[in-house]
C-alpha positions as CSV (number, residue, x, y, z in Angstrom):
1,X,95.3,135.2,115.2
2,X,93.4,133.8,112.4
3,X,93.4,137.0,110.3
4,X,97.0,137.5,111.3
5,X,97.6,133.7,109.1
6,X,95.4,134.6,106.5
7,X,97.3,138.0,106.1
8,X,100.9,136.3,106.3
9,X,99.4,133.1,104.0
10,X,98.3,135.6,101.6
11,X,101.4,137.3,101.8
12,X,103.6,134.5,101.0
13,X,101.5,133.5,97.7
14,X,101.7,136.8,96.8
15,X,105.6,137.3,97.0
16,X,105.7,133.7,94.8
17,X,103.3,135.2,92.4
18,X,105.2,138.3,92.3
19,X,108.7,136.6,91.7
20,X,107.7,134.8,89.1
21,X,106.1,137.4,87.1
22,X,103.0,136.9,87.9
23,X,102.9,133.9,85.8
24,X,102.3,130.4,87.2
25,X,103.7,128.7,84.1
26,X,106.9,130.2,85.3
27,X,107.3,128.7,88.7
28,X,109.0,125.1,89.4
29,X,107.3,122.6,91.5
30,X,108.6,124.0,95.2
31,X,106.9,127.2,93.9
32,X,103.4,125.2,93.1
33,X,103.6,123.1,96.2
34,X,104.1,126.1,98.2
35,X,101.2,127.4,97.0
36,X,99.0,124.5,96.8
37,X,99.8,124.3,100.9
38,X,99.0,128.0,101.0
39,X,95.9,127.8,99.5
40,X,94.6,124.7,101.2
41,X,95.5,126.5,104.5
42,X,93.1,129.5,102.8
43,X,90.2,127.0,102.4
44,X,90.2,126.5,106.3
45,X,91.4,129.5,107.5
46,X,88.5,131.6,105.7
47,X,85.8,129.9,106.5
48,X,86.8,129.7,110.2
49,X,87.0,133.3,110.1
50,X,83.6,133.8,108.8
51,X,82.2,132.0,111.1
52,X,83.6,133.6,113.8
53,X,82.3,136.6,112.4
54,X,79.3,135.2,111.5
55,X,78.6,133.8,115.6
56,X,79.8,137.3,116.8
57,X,76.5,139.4,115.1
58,X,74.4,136.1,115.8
59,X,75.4,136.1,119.7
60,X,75.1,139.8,119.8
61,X,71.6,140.1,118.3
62,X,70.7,137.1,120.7
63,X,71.9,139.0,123.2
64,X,69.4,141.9,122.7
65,X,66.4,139.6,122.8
66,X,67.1,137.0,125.5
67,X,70.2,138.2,127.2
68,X,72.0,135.8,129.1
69,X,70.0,133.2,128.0
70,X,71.7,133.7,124.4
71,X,74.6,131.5,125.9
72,X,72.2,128.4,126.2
73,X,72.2,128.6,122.3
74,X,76.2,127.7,121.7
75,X,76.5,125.4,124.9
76,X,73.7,123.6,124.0
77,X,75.1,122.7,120.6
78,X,78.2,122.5,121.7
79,X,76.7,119.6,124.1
80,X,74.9,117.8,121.5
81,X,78.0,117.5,119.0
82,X,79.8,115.9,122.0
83,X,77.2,113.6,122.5
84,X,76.7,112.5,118.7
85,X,80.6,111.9,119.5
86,X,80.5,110.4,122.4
87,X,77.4,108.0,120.8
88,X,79.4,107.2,117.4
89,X,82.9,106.8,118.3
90,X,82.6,103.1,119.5
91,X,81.0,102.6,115.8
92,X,82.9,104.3,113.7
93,X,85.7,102.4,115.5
94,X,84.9,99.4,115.4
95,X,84.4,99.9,111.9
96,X,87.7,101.5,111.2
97,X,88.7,98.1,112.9
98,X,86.5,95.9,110.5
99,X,88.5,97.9,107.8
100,X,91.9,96.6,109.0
101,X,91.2,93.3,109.7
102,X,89.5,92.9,106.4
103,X,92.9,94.3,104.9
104,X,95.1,92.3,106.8
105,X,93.3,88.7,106.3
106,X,93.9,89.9,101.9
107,X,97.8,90.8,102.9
108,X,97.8,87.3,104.7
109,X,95.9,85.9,101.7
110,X,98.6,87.2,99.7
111,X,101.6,86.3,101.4
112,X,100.5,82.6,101.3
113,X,100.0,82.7,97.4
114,X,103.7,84.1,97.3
115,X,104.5,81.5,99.7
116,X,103.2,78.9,97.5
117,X,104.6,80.5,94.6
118,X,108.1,80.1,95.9
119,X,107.3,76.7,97.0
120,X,106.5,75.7,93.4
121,X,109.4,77.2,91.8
122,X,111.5,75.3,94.3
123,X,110.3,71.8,93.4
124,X,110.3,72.8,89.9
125,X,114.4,73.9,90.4
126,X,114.7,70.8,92.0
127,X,113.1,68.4,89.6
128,X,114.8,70.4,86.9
129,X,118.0,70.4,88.8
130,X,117.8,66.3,89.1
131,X,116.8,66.0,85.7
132,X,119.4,68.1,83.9
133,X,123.0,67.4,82.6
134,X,124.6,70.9,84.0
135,X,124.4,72.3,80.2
136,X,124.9,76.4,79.5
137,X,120.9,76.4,79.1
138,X,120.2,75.2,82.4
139,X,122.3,77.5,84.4
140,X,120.9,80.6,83.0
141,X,117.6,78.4,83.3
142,X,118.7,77.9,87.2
143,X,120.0,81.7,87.1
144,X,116.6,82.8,86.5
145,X,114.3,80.4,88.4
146,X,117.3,82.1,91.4
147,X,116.3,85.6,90.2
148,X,112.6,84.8,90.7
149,X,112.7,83.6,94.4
150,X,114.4,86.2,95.4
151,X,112.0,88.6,94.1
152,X,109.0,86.3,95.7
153,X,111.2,86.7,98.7
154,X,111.3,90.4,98.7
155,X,107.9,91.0,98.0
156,X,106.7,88.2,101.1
157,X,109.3,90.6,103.4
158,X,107.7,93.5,102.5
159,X,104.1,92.5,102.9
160,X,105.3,91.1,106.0
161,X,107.0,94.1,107.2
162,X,103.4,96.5,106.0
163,X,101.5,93.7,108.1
164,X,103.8,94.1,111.2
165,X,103.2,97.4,110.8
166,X,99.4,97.1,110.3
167,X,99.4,95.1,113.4
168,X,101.5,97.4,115.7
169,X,99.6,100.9,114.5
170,X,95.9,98.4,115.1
171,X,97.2,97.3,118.8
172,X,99.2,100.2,119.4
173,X,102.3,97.8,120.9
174,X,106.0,98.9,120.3
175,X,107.9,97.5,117.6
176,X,110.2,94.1,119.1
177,X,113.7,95.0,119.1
178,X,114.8,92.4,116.5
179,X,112.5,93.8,114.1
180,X,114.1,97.5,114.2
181,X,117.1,96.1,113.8
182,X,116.2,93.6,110.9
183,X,114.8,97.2,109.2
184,X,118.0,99.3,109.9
185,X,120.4,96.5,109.1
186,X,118.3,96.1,105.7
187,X,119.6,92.1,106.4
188,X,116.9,89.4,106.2
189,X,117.2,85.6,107.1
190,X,115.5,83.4,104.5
């Protein structure tokens, strides 16, 4: 099977190659990107095979010297890798864990600067609002300040929505139903 994908993967780069003339300045980017896949699928696919190979002639000559016993060699390894595994998943989870809740506390720290962002350019629209005469000046002023918020908005929605996310991929919960339909909709209460 594996030769069988390196033969076909091969294949494939070679027909792109060979309709573009051999030249790789010549091909667009579905062209390159096919190829780039191809070639990382080469970069596992080989050295798989090799090693098959390679644990074929090592069983066999193991085989000659301690016969059956040559099968202790694999399982044995085999057995140890699973038990590195078994050993090092709790830590390398709960440090994958560390990672996220390190992330989420700085998208929390963020949203409560935007928060406090918005905040401030609402009192400042207000004192400016209470202070002003209704001039041409002060509505594109007011127009602006407007434009601002809303962007502050967005962005607090977003980093809201990546959190949400964050949370629901960390605890593995499905999504509320309000919150797929706030993301089809595209409609957000503020």
């Amino acid at each position: 099977g594996t030769a069988t994908d390196i033969g076909s993967t091969l294949g494939r780069i070679t027909m792109i190659f060979l309709r573009n003339g051999c030249r790789r300045s010549r091909m667009n980017i579905v062209d390159t990107a096919e190829v780039g896949v191809d070639a990382r699928k080469l970069l596992v696919l080989a050295p798989m095979l090799l090693c098959f190979l390679l644990g074929t002639v090592a069983g066999a000559y193991l085989f000659t010297l301690i016969d059956v016993f040559a099968l202790l060699i694999p399982a044995s390894l085999t057995g140890f890798v699973g038990l590195c595994y078994m050993l090092f998943r709790q830590r390398l989870k709960g440090y994958l864990q560390h990672i996220e809740t390190e992330r989420l506390n700085k998208d929390f720290e963020n949203i409560r600067g935007s928060l406090e962002r918005a905040q401030m350019f609402l009192r400042s629209f207000n004192a400016s609002h209470r202070n002003s005469k209704g001039g041409d000046d002060n509505k594109e002023n007011n127009g602006q300040v407007v434009i601002e918020l809303e962007e502050g908005f967005e962005d607090m929605l977003e980093r809201m929505r990546d959190i949400e996310e964050g949370i629901e991929h960390f605890c593995h919960t499905p999504r509320s139903a309000f919150s797929q339909h706030e993301r089809v909709s595209g409609q957000h209460d503020i």
